[in-house]
C-alpha positions in Angstrom: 20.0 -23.7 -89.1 20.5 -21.1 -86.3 19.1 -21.5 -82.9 17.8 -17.9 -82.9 16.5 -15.7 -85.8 17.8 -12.5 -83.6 20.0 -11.9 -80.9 20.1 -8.7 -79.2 22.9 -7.2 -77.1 21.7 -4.7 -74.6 18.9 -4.8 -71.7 18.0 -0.8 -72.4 15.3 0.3 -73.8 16.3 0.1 -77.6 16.9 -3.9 -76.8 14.0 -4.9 -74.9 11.9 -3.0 -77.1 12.9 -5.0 -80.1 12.9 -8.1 -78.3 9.0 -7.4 -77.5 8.6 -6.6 -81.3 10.2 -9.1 -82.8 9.1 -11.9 -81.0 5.5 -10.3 -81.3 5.5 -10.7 -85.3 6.8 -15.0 -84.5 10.7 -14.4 -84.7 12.8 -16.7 -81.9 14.9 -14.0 -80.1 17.6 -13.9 -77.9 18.3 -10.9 -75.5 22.0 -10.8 -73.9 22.4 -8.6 -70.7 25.6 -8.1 -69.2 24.3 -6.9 -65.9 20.5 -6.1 -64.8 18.1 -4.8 -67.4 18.0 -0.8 -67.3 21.4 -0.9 -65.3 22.7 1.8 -67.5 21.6 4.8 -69.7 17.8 3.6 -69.4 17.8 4.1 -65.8 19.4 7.5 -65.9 16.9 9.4 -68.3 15.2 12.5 -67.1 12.2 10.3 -67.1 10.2 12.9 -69.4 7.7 11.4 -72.6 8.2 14.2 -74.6 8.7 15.6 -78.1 11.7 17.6 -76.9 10.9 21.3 -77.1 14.2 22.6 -77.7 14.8 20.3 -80.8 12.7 22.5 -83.2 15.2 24.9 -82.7 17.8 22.5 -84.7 14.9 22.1 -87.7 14.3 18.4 -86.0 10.8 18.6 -87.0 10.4 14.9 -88.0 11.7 13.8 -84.5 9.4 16.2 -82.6 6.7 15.0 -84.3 7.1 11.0 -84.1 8.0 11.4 -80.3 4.9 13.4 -80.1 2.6 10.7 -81.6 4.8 8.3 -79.7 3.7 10.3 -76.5 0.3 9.5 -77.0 0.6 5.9 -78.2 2.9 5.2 -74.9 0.0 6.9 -72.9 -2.6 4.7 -74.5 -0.4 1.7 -73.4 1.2 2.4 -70.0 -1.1 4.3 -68.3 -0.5 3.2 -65.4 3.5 4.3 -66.1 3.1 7.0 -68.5 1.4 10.0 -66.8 0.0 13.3 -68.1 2.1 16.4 -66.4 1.4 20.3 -66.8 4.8 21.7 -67.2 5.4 25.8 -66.8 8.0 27.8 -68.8 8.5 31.4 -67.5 10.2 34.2 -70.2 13.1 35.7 -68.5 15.4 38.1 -70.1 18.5 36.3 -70.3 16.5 33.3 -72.4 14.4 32.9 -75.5 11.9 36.2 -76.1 8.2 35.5 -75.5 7.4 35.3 -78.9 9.6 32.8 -80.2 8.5 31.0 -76.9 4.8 31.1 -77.8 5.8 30.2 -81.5 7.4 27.2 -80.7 5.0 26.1 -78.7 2.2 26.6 -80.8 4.7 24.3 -83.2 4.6 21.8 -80.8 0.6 21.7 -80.1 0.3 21.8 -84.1 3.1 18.8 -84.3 1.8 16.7 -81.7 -1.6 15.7 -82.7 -3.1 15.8 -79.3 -6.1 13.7 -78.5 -5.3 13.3 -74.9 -3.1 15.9 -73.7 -4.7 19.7 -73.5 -3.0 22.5 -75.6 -0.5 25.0 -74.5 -1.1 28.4 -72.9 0.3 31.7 -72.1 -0.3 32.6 -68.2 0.3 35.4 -66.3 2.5 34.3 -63.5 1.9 36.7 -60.2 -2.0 35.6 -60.6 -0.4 31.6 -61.1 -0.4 28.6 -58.6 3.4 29.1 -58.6 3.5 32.5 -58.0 4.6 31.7 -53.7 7.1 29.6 -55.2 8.7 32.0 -58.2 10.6 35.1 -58.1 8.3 37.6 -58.0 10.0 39.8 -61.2 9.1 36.7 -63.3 5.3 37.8 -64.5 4.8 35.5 -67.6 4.8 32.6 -68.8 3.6 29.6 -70.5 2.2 25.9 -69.8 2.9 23.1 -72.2 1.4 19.5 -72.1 4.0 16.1 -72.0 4.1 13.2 -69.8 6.6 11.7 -67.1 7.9 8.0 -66.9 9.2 5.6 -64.9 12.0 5.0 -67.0 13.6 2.0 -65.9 10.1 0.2 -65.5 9.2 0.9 -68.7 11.9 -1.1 -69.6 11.7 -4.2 -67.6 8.0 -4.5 -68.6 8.7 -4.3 -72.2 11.2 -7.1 -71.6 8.3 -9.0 -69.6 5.9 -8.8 -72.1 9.0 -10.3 -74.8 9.8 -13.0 -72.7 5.9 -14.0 -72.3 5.3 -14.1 -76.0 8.6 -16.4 -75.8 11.5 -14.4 -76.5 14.6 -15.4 -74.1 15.9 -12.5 -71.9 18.9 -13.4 -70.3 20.8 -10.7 -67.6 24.1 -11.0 -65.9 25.0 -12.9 -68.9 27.5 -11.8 -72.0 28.8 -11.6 -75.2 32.3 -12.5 -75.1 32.3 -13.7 -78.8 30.1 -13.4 -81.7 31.7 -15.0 -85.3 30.3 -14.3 -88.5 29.9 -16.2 -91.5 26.1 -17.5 -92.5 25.1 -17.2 -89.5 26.3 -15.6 -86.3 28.3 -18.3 -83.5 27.6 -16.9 -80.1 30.0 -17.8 -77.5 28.3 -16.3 -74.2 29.9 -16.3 -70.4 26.2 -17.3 -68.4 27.0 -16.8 -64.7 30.3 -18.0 -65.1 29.1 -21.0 -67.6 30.6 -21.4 -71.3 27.4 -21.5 -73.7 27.2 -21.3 -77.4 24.3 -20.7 -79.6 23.4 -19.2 -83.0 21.6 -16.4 -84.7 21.0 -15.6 -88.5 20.8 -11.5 -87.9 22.6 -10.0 -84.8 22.1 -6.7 -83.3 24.2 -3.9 -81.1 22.2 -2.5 -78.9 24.5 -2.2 -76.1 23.9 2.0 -75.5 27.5 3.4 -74.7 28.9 0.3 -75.0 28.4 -0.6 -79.1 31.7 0.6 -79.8 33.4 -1.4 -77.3 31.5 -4.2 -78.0 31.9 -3.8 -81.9 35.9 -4.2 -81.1 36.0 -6.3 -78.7 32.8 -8.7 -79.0 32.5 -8.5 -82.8 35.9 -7.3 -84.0 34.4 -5.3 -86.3 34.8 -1.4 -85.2 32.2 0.8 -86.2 32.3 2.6 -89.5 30.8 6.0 -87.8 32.2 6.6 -84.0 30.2 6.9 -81.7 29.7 10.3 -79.8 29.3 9.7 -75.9 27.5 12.4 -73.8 26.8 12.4 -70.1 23.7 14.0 -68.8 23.8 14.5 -65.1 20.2 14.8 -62.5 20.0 15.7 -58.9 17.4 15.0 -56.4 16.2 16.9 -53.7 14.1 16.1 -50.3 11.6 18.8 -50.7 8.4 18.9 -53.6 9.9 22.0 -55.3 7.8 21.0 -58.5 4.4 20.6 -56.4 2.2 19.3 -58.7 3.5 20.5 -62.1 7.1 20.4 -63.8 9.1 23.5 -64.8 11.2 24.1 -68.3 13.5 26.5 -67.0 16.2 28.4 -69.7 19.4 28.2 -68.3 22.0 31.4 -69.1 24.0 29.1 -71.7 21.1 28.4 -73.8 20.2 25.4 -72.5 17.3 24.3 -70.9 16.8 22.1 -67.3 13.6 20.2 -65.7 12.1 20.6 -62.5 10.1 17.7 -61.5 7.9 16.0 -59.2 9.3 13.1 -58.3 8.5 10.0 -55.9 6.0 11.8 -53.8 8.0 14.1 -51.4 10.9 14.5 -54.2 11.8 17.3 -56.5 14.3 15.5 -59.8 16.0 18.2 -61.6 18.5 17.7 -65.0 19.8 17.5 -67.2 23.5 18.5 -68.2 25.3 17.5 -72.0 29.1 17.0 -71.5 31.6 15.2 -73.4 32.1 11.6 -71.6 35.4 10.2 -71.2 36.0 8.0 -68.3 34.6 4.5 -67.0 30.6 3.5 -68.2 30.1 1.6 -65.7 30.5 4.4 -63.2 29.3 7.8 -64.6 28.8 10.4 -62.3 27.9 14.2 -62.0 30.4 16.3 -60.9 30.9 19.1 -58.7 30.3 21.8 -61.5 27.2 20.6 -63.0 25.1 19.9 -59.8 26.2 23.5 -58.9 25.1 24.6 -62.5 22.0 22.7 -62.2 21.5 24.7 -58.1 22.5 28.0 -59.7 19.7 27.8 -62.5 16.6 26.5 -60.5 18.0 29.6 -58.1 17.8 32.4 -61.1 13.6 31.5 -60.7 12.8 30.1 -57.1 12.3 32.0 -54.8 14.3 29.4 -52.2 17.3 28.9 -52.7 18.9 25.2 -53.3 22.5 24.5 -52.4 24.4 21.4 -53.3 24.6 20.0 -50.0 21.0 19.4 -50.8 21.3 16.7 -53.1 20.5 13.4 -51.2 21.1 11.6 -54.9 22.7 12.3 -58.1 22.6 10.1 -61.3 24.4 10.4 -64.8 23.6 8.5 -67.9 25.9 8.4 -71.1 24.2 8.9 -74.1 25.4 6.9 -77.4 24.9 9.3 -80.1 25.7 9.2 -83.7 28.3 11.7 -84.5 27.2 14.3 -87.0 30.3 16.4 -86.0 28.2 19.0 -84.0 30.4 21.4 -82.3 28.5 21.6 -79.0 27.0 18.5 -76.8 23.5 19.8 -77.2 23.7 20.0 -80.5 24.4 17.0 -81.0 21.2 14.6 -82.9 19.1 13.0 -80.6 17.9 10.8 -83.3 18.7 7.3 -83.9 20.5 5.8 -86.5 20.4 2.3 -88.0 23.6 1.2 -89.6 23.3 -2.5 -91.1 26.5 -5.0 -92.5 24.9 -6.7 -94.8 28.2 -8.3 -96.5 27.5 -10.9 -99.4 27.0 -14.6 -97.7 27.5 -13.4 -94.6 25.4 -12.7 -91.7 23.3 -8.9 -90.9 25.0 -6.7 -88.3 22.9 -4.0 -87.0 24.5 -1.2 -84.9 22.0 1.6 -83.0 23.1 4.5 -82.4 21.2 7.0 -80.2 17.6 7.5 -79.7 15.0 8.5 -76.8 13.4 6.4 -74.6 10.2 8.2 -76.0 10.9 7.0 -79.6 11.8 3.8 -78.5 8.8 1.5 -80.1 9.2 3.7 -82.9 13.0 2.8 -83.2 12.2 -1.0 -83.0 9.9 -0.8 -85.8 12.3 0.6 -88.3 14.8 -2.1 -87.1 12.4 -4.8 -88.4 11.8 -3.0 -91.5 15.3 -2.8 -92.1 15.6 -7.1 -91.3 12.2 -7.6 -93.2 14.9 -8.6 -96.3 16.5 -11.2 -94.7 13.4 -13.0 -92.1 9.9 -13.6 -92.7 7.7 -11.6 -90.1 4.7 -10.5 -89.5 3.1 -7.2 -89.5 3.8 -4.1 -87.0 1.4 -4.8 -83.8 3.3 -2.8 -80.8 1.1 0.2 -81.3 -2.2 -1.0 -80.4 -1.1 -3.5 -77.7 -1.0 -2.5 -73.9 2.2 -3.6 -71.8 1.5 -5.8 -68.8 -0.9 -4.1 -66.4 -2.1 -1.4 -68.9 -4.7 -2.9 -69.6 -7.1 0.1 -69.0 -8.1 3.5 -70.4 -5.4 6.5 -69.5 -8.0 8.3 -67.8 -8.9 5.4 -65.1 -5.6 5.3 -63.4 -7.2 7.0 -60.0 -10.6 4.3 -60.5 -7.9 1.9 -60.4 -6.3 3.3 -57.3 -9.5 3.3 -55.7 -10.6 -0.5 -57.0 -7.2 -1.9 -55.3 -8.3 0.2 -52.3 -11.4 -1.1 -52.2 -10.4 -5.0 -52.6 -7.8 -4.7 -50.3 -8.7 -1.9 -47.4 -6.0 -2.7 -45.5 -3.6 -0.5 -48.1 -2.8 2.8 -47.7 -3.8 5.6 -50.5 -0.2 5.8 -51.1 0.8 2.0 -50.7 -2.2 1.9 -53.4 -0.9 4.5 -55.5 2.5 3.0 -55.6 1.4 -0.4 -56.4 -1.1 0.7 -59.4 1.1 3.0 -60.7 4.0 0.1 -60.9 2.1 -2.9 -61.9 -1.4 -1.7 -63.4 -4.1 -4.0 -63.3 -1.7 -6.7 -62.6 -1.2 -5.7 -58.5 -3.8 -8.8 -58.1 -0.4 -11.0 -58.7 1.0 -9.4 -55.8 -1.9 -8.7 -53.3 -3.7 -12.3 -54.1 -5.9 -13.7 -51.6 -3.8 -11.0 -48.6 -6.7 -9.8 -45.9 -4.4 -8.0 -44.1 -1.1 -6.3 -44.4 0.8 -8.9 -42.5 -0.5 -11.9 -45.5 2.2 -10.1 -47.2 5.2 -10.7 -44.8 8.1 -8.9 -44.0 8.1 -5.1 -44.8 11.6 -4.3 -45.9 11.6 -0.4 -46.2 8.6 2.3 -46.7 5.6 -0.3 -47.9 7.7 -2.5 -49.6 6.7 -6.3 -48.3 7.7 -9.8 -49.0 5.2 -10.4 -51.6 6.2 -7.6 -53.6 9.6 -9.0 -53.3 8.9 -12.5 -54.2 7.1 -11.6 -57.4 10.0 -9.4 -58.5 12.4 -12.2 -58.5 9.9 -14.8 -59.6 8.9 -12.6 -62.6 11.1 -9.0 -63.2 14.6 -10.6 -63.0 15.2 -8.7 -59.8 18.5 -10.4 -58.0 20.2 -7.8 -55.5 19.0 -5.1 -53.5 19.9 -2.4 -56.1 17.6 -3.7 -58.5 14.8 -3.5 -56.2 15.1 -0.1 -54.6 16.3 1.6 -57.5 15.4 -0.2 -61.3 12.1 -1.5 -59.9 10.9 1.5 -57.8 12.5 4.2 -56.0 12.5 3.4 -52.5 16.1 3.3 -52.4 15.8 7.2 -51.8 14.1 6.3 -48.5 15.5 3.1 -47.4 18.0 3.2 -44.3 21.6 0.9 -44.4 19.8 -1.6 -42.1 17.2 -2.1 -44.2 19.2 -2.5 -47.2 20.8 -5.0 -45.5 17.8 -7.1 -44.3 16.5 -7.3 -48.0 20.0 -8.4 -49.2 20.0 -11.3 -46.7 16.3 -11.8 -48.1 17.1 -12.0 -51.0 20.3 -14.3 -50.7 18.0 -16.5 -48.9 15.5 -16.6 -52.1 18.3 -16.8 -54.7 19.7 -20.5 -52.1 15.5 -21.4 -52.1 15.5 -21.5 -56.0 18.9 -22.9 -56.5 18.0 -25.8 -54.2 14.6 -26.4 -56.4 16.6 -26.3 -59.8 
């Protein structure tokens, strides 16, 4: 009998979000990281909840329309991570006209069966908040309702809430060998340790990677290759988006976000090029953060120049290949091939997908395994992740609660805090009186505490995980203080060595 009924490979979004379904409807699963959960793709998203406007231009209308009921369910369920944003789309000439624009959003109101979110609208721009900020020959335009994400913590507490409900999450660990015959013999490399184990269905979830990973792992190369695409972000030091995001229609059709982003930020992306090169490393290059300047400068009234940028982030994407000619044209969709060979153990292979369809995407992976494992019915839906535990229109009465209980907080440290953890900053904060109950501050407001719990519960090992996959305050944080974390955490990872 195998050890596990499924094993995942892949800490992204599509992995941990099957691990936290399956294990929800009483499967025993195993989840395989090679490095840190979100280290790749996941982390690297534009960090919009969205039904993807520029999709009903392709005829994707069944996408648009499940990642626009997924917007609301993921609202409903991380509200303290999934936020409401007004985002503004002015008509220029060299884009869409106005009335395809208003069309297609009237689609999208129609589409996405809002309960939460209000409907679209068409505004006249010189009489608009934005109007100080926007050229002054741009005069209309239009606001549209989706949401923003923390992208990579939406990951890491899907894979908390798996690994509560007993699912086994193990990162900085891999799949050097998977052999098939009734079941599936795992050889994995654990920290440098030689472990073998055993699943009955096994699943390629590793983003960019599956076709490596299919050769190399499971020596079975995928049927279908798989089309890589890199889409490149910048950040600025300035809150260009103040308040609200922007659409903006780039000359070549495309279209680019302008975002708020961790308080004093402005995030703007993304790009769609053909990936060839090293996944552990992608990178934007020279032409597409100068594409990305050159377009927020066709509508700002300020200009942005490269030098600018204090970071930049790329993410491949792993898409099925439907022989598109163009990168944007490519399906964002996901696709769900399974190897279901006579007597021999399931393969599943993912391809693609958006981290807004992600629940969605782990629900038609269980259907598909529903032949070959008992489980129980769909549940994700209906069931908050850790610390969203609250209605989507309480996030600021939850601010003010934590304020409250803990005065010594800032508004902002406050903000942060709710916004990361929901109702679960209590885990944190504990009995604290005053800031200095929760140790050493590191960088910004992050303390000890905060630390401590991310290594005791969020898998959180180096400094990179910390400032950047579990909040953002790596765009703040100074070499020195990088440093003093690092040793801190060295000193933990020795403290819990020695107790083990």
């Amino acid at each position: 009998m195998a050890e596990y009924d499924l094993a995942i490979i892949g800490g992204g979004i599509n992995g941990v979000g099957l691990a936290r379904d399956a294990v929800g409807r009483g499967l025993r699963v195993l989840l395989v990281e090679m490095s840190d959960l979100a280290s790749g793709t996941s982390s690297a998203s534009s960090k919009m909840i969205h039904g993807g406007l520029r999709y009903l231009e392709h005829g994707a209308f069944r996408l648009v329309r499940e990642a626009l009921t997924e917007r609301e369910v993921l609202l409903r369920i991380a509200p303290h991570l999934v936020q409401p944003l007004r985002l503004l789309m002015p008509a220029v000439s060299h884009g869409r006209s106005p009335l395809v624009l208003r069309c297609g959003l009237l689609l999208y109101d129609l589409l996405g069966a809002r309960r939460l979110l209000p409907r679209s609208r068409v505004v006249d721009l010189t009489h608009h908040p934005s109007a100080g900020l926007l050229k002054r020959s741009l005069r209309l335009g239009f606001e549209y309702s989706d949401c923003w994400v923390d992208d990579s913590r939406l990951v890491i507490l899907n894979a908390l809430d798996a690994a509560e409900r007993g699912a086994v999450i193990r990162t900085r660990s891999r799949l050097v060998r998977a052999e098939r015959d009734d079941v599936w013999t795992l050889i994995l490399n654990n920290r440098g340790r030689r472990e073998q184990t055993s699943a009955r269905i096994l699943v390629n979830a590793a983003g960019p990677w599956i076709g490596t990973v299919a050769e190399t792992v499971i020596r079975m190369p995928l049927k279908t290759p798989v089309r890589l695409i890199k889409g490149s972000h910048i950040v600025l030091k300035r809150p260009l988006a103040s308040g609200m995001g922007y659409l903006l229609q780039a000359r070549d059709g495309r279209v680019v976000f302008v975002l708020p982003f961790a308080e004093e930020f402005t995030l703007i992306g993304t790009t769609d090029q053909a990936f060839v090169g090293d996944l552990a490393a992608p990178a934007p290059t020279s032409d597409e953060i100068l594409y990305l300047c050159e377009t927020v400068n066709d509508y700002f009234r300020d200009r942005i120049m490269p030098d600018e940028v204090v970071w930049s982030f790329a993410g491949v994407r792993a898409l099925y290949d439907d022989r598109a000619g163009k990168p944007e044209d490519v399906t964002r969709d996901y696709v769900i091939a399974l190897d279901a060979a006579p007597s021999s153990a399931p393969l599943l292979t993912i391809y693609g997908g958006k981290i807004t369809t992600y629940r969605r995407l782990a629900e038609a992976v269980m259907t598909r395994i529903a032949p070959f494992v008992a489980t129980r019915r769909s549940w994700t839906a209906g069931t908050a992740l850790p610390g969203g535990d609250f209605a989507p229109d309480n996030l600021s009465e939850k601010v003010a609660q934590t304020m409250a209980r803990w005065p010594f907080l800032s508004e902002r440290h406050a903000r942060r805090l709710v916004y990361a953890y929901g109702s679960r900053v209590e885990r944190i904060l504990g009995g604290a009186r005053r800031i200095d109950d929760l140790g050493v501050r590191f960088t910004s407001d992050l303390t000890a505490a905060e630390v401590r719990y991310l290594v005791a519960h969020e898998w959180a090992e180096t400094a990179e995980d910390v400032l950047w996959r579990r909040s953002k305050l790596g765009l703040t944080a100074t070499e020195a203080e990088i440093a003093v974390l690092a040793r801190f955490l060295a000193d933990l990872r020795a403290e819990r060595a020695t107790r083990h």
